[in-house]
C-alpha positions in Angstrom: 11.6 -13.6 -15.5 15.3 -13.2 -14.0 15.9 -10.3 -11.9 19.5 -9.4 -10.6 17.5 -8.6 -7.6 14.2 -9.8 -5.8 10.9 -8.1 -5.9 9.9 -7.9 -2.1 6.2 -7.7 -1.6 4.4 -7.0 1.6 0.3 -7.2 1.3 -2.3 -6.7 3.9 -4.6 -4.3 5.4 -5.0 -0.7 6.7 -3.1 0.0 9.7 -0.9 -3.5 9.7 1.8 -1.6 9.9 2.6 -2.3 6.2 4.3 1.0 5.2 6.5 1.1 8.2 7.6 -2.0 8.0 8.6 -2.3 4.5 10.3 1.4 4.8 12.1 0.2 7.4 13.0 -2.8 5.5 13.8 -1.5 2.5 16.5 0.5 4.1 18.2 -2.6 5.8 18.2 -3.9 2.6 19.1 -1.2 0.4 16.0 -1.2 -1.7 14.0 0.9 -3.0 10.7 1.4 -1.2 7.1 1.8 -3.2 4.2 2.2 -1.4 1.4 1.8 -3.5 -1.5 2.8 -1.0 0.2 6.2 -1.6 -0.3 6.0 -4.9 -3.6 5.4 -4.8 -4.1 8.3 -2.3 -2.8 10.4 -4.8 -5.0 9.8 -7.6 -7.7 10.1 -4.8 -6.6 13.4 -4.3 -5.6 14.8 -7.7 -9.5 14.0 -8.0 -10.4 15.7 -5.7 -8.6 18.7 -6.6 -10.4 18.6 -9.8 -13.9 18.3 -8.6 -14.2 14.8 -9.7 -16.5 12.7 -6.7 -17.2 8.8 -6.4 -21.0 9.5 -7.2 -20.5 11.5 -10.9 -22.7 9.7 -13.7 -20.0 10.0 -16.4 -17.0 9.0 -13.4 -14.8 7.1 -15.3 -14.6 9.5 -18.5 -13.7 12.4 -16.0 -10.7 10.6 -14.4 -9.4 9.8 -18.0 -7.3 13.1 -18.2 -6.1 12.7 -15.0 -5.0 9.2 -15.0 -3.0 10.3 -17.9 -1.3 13.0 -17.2 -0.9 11.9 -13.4 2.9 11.5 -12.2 3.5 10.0 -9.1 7.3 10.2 -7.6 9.2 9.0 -4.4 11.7 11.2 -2.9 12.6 10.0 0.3 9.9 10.3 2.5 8.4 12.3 0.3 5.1 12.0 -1.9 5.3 13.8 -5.1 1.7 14.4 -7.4 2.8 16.2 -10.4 5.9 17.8 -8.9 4.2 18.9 -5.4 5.1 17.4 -2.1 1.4 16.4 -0.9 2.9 13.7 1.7 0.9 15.1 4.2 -2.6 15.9 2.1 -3.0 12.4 1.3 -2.7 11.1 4.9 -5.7 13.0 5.4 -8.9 10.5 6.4 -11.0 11.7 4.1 -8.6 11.2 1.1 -8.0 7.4 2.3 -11.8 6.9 2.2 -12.3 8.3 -1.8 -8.6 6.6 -2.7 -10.6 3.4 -1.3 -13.5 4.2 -3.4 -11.3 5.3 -6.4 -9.4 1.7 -6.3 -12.5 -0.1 -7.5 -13.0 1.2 -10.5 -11.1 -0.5 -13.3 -9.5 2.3 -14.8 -7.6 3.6 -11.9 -6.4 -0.2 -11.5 -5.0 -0.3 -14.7 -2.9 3.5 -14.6 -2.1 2.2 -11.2 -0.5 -1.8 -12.6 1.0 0.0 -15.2 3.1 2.7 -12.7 3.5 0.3 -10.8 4.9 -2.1 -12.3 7.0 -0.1 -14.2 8.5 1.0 -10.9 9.2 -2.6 -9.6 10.2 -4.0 -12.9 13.9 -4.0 -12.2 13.6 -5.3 -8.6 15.5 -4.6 -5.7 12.4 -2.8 -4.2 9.9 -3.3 -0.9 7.1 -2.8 -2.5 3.9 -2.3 -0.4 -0.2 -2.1 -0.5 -3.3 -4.4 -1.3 -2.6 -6.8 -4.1 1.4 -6.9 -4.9 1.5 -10.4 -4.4 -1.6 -11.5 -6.3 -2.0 -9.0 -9.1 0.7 -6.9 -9.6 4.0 -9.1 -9.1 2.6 -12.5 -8.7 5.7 -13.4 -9.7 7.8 -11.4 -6.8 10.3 -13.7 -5.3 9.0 -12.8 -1.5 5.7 -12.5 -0.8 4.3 -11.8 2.7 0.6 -10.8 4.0 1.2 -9.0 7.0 -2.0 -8.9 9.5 -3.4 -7.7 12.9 -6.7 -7.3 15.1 -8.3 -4.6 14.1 -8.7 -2.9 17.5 -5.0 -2.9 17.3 -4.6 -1.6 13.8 -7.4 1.0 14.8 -5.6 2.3 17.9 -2.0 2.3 15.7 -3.9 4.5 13.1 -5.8 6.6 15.8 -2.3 7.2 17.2 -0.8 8.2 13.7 -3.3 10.8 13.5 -3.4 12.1 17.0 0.6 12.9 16.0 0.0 14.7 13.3 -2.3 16.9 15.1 -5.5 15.5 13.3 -8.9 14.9 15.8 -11.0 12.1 15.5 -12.1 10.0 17.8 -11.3 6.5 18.1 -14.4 5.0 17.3 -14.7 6.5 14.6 -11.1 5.5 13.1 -12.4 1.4 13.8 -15.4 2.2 12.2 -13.6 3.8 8.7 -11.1 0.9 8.9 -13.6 -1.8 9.4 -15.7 -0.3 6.6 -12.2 -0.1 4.3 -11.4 -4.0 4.9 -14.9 -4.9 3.7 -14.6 -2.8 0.7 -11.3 -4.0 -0.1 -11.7 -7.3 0.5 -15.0 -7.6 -1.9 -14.5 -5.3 -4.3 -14.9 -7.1 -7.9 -10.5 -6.2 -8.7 -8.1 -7.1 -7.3 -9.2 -7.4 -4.0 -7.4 -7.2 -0.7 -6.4 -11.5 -0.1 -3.3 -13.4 0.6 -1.2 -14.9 -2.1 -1.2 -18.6 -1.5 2.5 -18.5 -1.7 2.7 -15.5 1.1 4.2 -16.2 4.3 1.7 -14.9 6.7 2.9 -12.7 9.9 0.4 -11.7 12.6 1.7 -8.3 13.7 -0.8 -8.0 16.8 1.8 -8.3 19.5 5.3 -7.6 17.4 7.2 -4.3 17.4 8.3 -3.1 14.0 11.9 -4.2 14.4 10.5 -7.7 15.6 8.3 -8.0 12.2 11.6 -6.9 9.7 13.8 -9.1 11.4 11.0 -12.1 11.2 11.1 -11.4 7.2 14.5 -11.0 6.9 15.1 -14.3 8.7 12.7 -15.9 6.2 14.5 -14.1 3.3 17.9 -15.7 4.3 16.6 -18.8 4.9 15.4 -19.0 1.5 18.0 -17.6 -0.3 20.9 -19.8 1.8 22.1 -22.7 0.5 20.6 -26.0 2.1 23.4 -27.8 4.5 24.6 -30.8 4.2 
């Protein structure tokens, strides 16, 4: 497929620094920016909202209606479910544990490809989460896994929500992420790995600017023409 622009996609796990980085990114760039963990948190929480839990019998046949009638939108740094600005909802703990859960189920993958996809189709976007590069745009024209220890990625995530005025202890925010790797990385679809292709960055000891400019250096080299 030819796009007049490249499909960026940035894989890895929680607290990587994923969304941040390819935010960031995306503005350098003038892309659009998709972040499809967001997405999922949505679902997770328009489920919620309508008293559907991971442990109902008839699970999948409940989240039909929802899945589709679900809209998901972008504005800024903004996450619209249905209209409503629930940016802040879905950052919540508990909702990134059940959007964890959700993502398993076959269904939600599918409404999930199909958004988006759709949203990526015409490229120029940073697009962002657990399985761009292998299953959603294997295809995309960058691919990158971005990675760190988990104590770090705990502590960055711990930090996150000690600034939005959230309390919970740091133990227990390694012992949610370490629990959402294993999930992610075992789960029967789609599950969290690097694309062979991906170029891998280890963001343990890197700043934010340090990691954009380290894919933006392998963008250009890429893209430049070989010297003579």
């Amino acid at each position: 497929m030819s796009r007049a622009r490249p499909i960026i996609a940035i894989d890895g796990p929680v607290g990587a620094g994923k969304s941040t980085v390819a935010r960031a990114l995306a503005r350098e760039l003038g892309f659009s920016y998709v972040n499809t963990g967001a997405m999922y948190r949505a679902v997770a929480l328009a489920a919620r909202e309508g008293g559907v839990a991971p442990a109902d019998a008839d699970l999948e046949s409940r989240l039909g209606p929802i899945l589709e009638s679900i809209r998901i939108a972008f504005d800024g740094e903004r996450v619209l479910l249905n209209g409503r600005d629930v940016s802040r909802r879905i950052a919540e703990p508990e909702v990134g544990d059940l959007a964890s859960r959700f993502s398993t189920l076959g269904a939600v993958r599918a409404r999930m490809r199909e958004l988006q996809r759709a949203a990526g189709a015409q490229g120029g976007v940073v697009m962002e989460g657990r399985d761009i590069g292998t299953a959603i745009f294997p295809d995309a024209e960058f691919k990158f896994y971005l990675d760190a220890d988990v104590e770090v990625r705990a502590e960055r995530r711990w930090a996150e929500l000690e600034a939005r005025g959230e309390r919970v202890s740091r133990a227990e925010v390694l012992r949610q992420l370490v629990e959402r790797d294993q999930r992610d990385r075992n789960r029967a679809l789609a599950p969290l790995k690097r694309a062979d292709d991906a170029v891998v960055i280890d963001a343990t000891n890197l700043t934010v600017a340090q990691v954009v400019a380290a894919i933006k250096v392998t963008i250009e080299r890429k893209t430049s023409p070989a010297r003579a």
